[in-house]
TIVODO-97413 format. One record per residue (C-alpha): x, y, z. Coordinates in steps of 0.5 Angstrom, whole numbers. Each point is the difference from the previous one (the first is absolute). Layout:
{px: X	py: Y	pz: Z}
...
This chain:
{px: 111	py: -175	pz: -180}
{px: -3	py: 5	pz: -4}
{px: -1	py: -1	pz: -7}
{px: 2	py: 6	pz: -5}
{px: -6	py: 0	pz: -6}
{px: 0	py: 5	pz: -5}
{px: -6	py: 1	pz: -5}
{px: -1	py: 1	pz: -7}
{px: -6	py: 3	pz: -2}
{px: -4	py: 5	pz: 5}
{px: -7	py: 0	pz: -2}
{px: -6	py: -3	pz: 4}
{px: 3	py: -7	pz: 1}
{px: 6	py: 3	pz: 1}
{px: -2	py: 5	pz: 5}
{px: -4	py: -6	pz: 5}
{px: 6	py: -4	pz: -1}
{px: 5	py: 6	pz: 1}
{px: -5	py: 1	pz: 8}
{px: 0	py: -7	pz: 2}
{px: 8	py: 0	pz: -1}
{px: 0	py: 6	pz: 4}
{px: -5	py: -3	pz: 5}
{px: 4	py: -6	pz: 1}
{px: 6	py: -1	pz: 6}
{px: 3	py: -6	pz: -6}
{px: 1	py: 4	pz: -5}
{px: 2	py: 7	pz: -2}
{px: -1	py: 3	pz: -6}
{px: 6	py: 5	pz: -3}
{px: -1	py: 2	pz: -6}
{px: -5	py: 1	pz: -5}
{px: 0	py: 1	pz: -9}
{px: -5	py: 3	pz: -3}
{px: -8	py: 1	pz: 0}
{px: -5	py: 5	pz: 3}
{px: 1	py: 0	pz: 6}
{px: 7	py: -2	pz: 1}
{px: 1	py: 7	pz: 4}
{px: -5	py: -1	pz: 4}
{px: 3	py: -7	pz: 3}
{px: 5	py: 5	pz: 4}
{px: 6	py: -6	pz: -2}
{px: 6	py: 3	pz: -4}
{px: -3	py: 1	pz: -8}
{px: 6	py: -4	pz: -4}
{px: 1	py: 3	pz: -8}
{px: 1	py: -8	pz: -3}
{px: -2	py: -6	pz: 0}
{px: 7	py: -2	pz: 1}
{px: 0	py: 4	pz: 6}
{px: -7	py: -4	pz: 3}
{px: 6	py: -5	pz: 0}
{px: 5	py: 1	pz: 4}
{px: 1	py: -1	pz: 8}
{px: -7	py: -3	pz: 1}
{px: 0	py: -8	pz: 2}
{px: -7	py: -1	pz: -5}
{px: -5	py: 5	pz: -4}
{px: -7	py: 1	pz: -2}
{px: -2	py: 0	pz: -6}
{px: -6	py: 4	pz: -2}
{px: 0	py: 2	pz: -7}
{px: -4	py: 1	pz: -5}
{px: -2	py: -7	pz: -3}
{px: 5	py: -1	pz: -6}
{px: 6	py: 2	pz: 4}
{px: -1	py: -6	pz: 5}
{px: 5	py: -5	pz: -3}
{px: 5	py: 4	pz: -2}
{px: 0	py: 4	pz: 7}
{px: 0	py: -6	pz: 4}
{px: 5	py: -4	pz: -4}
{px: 5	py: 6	pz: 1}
{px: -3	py: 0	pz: 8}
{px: 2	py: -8	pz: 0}
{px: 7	py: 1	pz: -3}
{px: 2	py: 6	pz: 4}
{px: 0	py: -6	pz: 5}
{px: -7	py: 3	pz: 4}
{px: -6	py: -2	pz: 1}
{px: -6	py: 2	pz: -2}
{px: -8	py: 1	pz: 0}
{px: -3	py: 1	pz: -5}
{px: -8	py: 2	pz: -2}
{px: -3	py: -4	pz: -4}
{px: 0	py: -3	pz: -6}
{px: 7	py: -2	pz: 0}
{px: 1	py: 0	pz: -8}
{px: -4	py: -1	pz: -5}
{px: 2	py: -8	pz: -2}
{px: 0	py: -5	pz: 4}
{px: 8	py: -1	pz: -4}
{px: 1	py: 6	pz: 3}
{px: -2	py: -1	pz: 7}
{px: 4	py: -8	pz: 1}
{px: 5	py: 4	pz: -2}
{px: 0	py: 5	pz: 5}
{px: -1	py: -5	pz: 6}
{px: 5	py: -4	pz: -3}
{px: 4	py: 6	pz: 1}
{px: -1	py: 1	pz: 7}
{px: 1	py: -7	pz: 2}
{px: 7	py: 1	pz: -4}
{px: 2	py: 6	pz: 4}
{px: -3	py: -2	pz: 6}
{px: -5	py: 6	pz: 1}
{px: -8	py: 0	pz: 1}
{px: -4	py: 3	pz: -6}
{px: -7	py: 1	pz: 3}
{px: -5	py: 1	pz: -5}
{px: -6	py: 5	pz: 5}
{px: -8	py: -4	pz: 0}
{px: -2	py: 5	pz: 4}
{px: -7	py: -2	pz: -2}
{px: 0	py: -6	pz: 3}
{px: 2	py: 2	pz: 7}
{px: -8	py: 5	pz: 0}
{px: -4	py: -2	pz: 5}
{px: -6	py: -2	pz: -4}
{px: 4	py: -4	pz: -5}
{px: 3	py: -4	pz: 5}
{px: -7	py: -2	pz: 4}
{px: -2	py: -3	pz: -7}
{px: 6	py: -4	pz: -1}
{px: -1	py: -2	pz: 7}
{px: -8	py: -2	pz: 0}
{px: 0	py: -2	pz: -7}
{px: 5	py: -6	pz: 0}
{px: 3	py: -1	pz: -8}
{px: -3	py: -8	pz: 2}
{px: -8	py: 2	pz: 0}
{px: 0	py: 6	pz: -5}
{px: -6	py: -1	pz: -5}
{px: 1	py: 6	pz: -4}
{px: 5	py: 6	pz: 0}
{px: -1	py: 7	pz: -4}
{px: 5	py: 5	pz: 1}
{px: -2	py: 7	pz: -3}
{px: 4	py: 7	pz: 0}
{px: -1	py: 6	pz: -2}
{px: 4	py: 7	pz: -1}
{px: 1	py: 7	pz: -2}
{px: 4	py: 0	pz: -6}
{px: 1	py: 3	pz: -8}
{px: -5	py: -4	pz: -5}
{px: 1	py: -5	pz: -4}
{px: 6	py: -5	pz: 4}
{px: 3	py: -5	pz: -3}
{px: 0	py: -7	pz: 2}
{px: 7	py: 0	pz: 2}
{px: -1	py: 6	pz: 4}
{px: -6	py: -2	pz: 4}
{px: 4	py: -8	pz: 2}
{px: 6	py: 4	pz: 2}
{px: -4	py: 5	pz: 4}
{px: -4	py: -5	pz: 3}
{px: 6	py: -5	pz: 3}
{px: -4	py: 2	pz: 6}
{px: -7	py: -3	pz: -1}
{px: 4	py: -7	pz: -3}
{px: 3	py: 0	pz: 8}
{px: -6	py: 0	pz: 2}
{px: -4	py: -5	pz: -4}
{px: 7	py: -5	pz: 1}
{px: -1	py: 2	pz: 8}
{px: -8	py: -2	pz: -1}
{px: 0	py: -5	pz: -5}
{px: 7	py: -4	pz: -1}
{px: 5	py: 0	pz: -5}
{px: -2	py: 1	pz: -7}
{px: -1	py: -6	pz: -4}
{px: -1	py: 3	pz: -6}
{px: -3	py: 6	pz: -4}
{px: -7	py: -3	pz: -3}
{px: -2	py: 6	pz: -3}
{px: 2	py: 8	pz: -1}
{px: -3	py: 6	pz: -4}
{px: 2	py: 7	pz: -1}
{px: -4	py: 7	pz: -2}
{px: 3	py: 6	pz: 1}
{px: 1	py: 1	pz: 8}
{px: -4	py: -6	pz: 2}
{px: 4	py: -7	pz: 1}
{px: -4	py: -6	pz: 2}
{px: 3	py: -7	pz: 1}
{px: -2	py: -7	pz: 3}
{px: 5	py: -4	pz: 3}
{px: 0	py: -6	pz: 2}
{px: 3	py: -1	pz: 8}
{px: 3	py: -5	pz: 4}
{px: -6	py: -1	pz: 5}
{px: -5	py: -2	pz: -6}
{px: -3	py: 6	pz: -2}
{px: 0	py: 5	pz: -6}
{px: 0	py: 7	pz: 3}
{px: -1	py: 6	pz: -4}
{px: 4	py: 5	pz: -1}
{px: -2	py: 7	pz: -2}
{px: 5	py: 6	pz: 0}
{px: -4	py: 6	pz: -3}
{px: 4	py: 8	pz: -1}
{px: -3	py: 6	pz: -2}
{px: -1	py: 7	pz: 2}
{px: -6	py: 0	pz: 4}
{px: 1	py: -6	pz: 4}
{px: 2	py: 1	pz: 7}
{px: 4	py: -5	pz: 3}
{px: -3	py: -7	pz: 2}
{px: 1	py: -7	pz: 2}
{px: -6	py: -4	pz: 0}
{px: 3	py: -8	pz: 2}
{px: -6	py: -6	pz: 1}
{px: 1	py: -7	pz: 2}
{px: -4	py: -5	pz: 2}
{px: 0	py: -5	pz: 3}
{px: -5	py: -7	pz: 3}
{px: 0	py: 5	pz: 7}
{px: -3	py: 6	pz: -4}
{px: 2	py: 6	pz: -4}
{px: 6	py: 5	pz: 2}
{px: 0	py: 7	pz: -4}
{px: 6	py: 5	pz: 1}
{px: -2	py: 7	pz: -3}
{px: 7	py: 5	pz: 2}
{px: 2	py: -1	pz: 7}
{px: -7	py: -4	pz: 3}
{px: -3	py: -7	pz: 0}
{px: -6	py: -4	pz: 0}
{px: -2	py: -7	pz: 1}
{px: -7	py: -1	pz: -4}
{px: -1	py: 7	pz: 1}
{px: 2	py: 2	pz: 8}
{px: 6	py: 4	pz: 1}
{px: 6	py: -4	pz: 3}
{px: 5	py: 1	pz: 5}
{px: 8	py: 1	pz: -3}
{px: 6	py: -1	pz: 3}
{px: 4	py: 5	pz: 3}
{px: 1	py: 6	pz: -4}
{px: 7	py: 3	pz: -1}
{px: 4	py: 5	pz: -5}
{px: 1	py: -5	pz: -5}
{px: 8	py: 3	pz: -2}
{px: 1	py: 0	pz: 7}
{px: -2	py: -7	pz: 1}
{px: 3	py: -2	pz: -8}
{px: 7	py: 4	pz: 3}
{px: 1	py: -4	pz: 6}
{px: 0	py: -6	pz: -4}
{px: 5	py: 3	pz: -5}
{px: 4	py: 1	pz: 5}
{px: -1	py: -8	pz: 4}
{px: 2	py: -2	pz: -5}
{px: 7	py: 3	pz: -1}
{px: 1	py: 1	pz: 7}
{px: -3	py: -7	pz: 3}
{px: 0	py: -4	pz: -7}
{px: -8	py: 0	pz: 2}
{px: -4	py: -2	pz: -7}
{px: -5	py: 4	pz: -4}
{px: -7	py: 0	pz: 0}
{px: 0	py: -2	pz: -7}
{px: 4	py: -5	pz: -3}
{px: 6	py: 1	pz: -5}
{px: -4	py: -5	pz: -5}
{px: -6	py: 3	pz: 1}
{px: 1	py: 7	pz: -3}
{px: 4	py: -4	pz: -6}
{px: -7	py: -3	pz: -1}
{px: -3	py: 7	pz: 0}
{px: 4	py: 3	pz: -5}
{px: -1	py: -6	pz: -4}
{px: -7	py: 0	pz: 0}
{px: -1	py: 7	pz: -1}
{px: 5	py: 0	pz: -6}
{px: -4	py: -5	pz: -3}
{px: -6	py: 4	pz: 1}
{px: 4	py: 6	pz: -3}
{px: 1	py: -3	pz: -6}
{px: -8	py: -4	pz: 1}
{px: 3	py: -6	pz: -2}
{px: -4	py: -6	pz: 4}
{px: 3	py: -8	pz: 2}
{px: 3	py: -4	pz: 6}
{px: 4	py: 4	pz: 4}
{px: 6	py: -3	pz: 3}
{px: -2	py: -2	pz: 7}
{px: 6	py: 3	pz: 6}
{px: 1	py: -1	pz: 6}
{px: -6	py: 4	pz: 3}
{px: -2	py: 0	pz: 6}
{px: -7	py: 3	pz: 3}
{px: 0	py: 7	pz: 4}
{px: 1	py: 1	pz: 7}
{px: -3	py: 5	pz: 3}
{px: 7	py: 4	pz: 3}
């Protein structure tokens, strides 16, 4: 059986999202609402939200950011199921509140980390165990209006704090944080030991840039974009694939075969709260969940 998506919001996330549904025997893709290229999906192009939800068994939503938790609500009570980019909501309140939802209505909410599934990232999780780190830095950069608000900048980068999770453990608490107008700089204390940096900077001459360094009593690993090193020589990565297709195949397992995700429930709650307290640059303990470390999917 074939499962009937529609999508909300057809912008580039929603356009890749749109093609891996297109390209799968397991899903079919019905209709679309809103967004640049929703004429170019070539799938009926609906005049309301309240049409995206009808006649579909589950919906993507790819929305602008602020619309996520009251889009996937509506999603989750019009008895669908759901996938959603990420960030989920901009509370981790708001967040338990929608699993919680999705339990209640015996639905699957599927929050996309599509950046834990690129393949340089995965090969550093993967030879860089959270049981050996030394030391753990996570740096990125990005075109964008001057002058960002801290809030801004943490929600933004919900992302990079999956990756450092992955790389270093939960986070146990928010030692230091600072904010200057475009730049959010923050120590945090992690699950395996060490404090990693963060530094999440914006401004309009910037390129977009992920630079992640750990080290370990093995050597140095250093991810710049997509390559990796280990004390300076190149790395072989694990398979590469389309990073929608792949996140859409999970999606779907785990609606069809009640397969588990990549990333746990309790895992992204611990992000959000994690950026939330970075948004308001408030330090201290953070609550611990049940966090485990990332498997290379």
């Amino acid at each position: 059986m074939a499962l009937r998506w529609s999508i909300v919001g057809v912008g580039i996330a929603g356009r890749a999202r749109a093609r891996a549904l297109l390209a799968s025997d397991r899903d079919e893709l019905v209709k679309v609402w809103r967004g640049r290229f929703a004429a170019d999906t070539g799938v009926p192009v609906v005049g309301s939200f309240q049409e995206a939800l009808e006649e579909v068994d589950a919906i993507v939503v790819a929305s602008p950011s602020e619309h996520h938790p009251a889009q996937v609500r509506a999603a989750l009570e019009a008895g669908l199921h759901v996938v959603v980019e990420f960030p989920l909501a901009r509370s981790v309140a708001e967040g338990i509140e929608l699993f919680e939802l999705a339990r209640a209505r015996q639905r699957v909410l599927h929050v996309e980390h599509i950046e834990l599934l690129e393949a340089a990232g995965r090969t550093l999780c993967a030879q860089a165990p959270q049981a050996v780190l030394t030391s753990a830095s996570v740096r990125f950069e990005r075109s964008g209006p001057e002058g960002a608000g801290a809030p801004s900048l943490a929600w933004g980068n919900v992302a990079r704090l999956h990756r450092l999770v992955a790389l270093a453990g939960a986070v146990t608490e928010v030692v230091a944080v600072a904010h200057e107008p475009g730049v959010l700089t923050a120590q945090l204390a992690t699950a395996s030991g060490v404090v990693a940096s963060l530094h999440l900077q914006q401004a309009p001459y910037l390129r977009r840039a992920t630079h992640i360094e750990v080290q370990t009593p093995a050597g140095t690993w250093v991810q710049h974009n997509g390559e990796l090193t280990r004390d300076g020589r190149a790395v072989s990565l694990l398979g590469t694939r389309s990073l929608f297709a792949s996140d859409q195949r999970v999606a779907t397992a785990r609606i069809l075969d009640g397969h588990a995700h990549y990333v746990s429930d309790d895992q992204i709650l611990h992000v959000l709260e994690v950026a939330e307290r970075l948004a308001a640059r408030r330090v201290g303990p953070v609550p611990p969940r049940q966090v485990g470390s990332h498997t290379p999917f």
